[in-house]
Structures are given as C-alpha cells and as structure tokens.
C-alpha positions in Angstrom: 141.5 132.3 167.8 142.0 136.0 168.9 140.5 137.2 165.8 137.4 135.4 166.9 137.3 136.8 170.1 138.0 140.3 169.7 135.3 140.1 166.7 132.8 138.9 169.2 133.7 141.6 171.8 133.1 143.7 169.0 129.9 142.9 168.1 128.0 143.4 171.3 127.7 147.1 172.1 126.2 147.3 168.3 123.7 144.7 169.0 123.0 146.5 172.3 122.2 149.9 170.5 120.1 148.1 167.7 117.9 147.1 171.0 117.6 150.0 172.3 116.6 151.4 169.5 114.0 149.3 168.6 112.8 149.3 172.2 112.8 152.9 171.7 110.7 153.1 168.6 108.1 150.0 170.0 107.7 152.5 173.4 106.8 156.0 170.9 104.5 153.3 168.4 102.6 152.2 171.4 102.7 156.0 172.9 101.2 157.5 169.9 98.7 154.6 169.5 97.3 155.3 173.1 97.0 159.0 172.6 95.2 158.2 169.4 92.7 155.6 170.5 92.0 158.2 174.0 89.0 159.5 172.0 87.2 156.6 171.2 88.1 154.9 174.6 86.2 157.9 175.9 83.6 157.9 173.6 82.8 154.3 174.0 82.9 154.5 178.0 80.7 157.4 177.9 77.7 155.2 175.1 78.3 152.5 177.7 77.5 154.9 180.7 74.7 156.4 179.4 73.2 153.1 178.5 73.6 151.7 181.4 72.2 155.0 183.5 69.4 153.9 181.6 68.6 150.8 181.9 69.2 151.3 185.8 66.8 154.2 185.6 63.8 152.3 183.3 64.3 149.4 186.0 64.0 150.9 189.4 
C-alpha cells in the first residue's frame, strides 16, 4: 500500500509541468496567430469603413 501512495505523490508535479507546458505553448500558438491575422483585421475594418463612409455619404 505505500508503494501506491508514494507512486501517486510522485506523479503529480510531472503532470503539473506537462500543463504548464501545454498551457504555455496554447498561450504563444494563440499569440503568434493574433499578430498574424492583425493585418487583415485591419484591412477588413478599413474596406468596411470606407464602404460604409459611403453609403452614409450617397445617402444624406
């Protein structure tokens, strides 16, 4: 019964750092996927405002 329990004490700082990690590597994925799609956020927002300075323009 003490092998069991000191191989489950064991265990949990490793699962702990495997979390991290992969918490760590989600957070830089989603980082670099941001600073990626920045450009064509902008773009679009900028089509969209333009458009919509003219249609506002045209209707007045």
């Amino acid at each position: 019964m003490a092998f069991f329990d000191n191989f489950w004490n064991g265990e949990q700082g490793q699962d702990l750092i495997e979390y991290t990690l992969l918490l760590a590597f989600v957070a830089l994925a989603s980082a670099a996927l941001f600073i990626g799609a920045g450009g064509s956020v902008h773009k679009i927002w900028t089509s969209a405002s333009t458009q919509l300075s003219s249609a506002a323009m045209s209707a007045s």
